[in-house]
C-alpha positions in Angstrom: -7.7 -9.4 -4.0 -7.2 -10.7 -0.5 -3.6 -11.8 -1.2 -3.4 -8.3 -2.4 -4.4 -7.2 1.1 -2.3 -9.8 2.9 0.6 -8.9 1.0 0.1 -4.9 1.8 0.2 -5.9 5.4 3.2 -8.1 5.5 5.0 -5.3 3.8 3.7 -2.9 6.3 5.0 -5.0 8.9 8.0 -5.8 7.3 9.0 -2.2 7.0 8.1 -0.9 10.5 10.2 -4.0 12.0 13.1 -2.4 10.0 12.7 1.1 11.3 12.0 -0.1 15.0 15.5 1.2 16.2 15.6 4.3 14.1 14.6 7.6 14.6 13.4 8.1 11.4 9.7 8.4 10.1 8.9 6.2 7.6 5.5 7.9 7.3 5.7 10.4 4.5 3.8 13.5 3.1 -0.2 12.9 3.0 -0.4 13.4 -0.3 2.0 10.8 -1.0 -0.5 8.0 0.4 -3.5 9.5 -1.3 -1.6 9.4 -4.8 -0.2 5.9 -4.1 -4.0 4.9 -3.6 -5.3 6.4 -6.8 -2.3 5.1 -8.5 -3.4 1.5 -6.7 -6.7 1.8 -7.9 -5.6 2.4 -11.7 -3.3 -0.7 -11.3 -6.2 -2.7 -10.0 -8.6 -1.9 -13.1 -6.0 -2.0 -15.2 -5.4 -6.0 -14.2 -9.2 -6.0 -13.9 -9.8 -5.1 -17.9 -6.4 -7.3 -18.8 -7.4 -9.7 -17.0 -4.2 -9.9 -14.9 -4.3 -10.9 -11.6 -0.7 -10.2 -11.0 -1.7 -6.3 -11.6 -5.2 -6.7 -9.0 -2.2 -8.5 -6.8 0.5 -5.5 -6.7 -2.2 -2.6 -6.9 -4.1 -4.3 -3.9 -1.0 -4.2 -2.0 -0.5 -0.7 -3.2 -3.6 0.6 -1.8 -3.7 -2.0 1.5 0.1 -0.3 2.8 -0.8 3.2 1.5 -4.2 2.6 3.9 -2.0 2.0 6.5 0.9 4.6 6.2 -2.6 7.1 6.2 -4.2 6.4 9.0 -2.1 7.3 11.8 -2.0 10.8 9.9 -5.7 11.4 10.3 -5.7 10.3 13.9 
């Protein structure tokens, strides 16, 4: 799970590097972050009860950049 996490932040990163120079928001509708975290945490059981560690990787990530994207919306 913490290269799931690692991974969530990178991408973070990576994506507000790209949109440094733009005026754009990359930050979208709340409810967007709180389904991508749900969503996350069916991904992680899911690899959990297959036993897949590639799913607990990609739904960790999920849920890590979604945590992200939310919090400067609740500040």
């Amino acid at each position: 799970m913490k290269y799931g996490i690692i991974l969530g932040i990178l991408y973070f990163k990576l994506m507000n590097k790209g949109l440094e120079d733009s005026n754009c928001s990359y930050i979208s509708n709340i409810w967007t972050d709180i389904l991508a975290f749900i969503i996350g945490i069916i991904i992680v059981n899911k690899g959990i009860n297959y036993n897949d560690s590639t799913l607990q990787l990609l739904g960790t990530a999920i849920i890590t950049e979604h945590i992200l994207q939310f919090y400067p919306k609740i500040l």
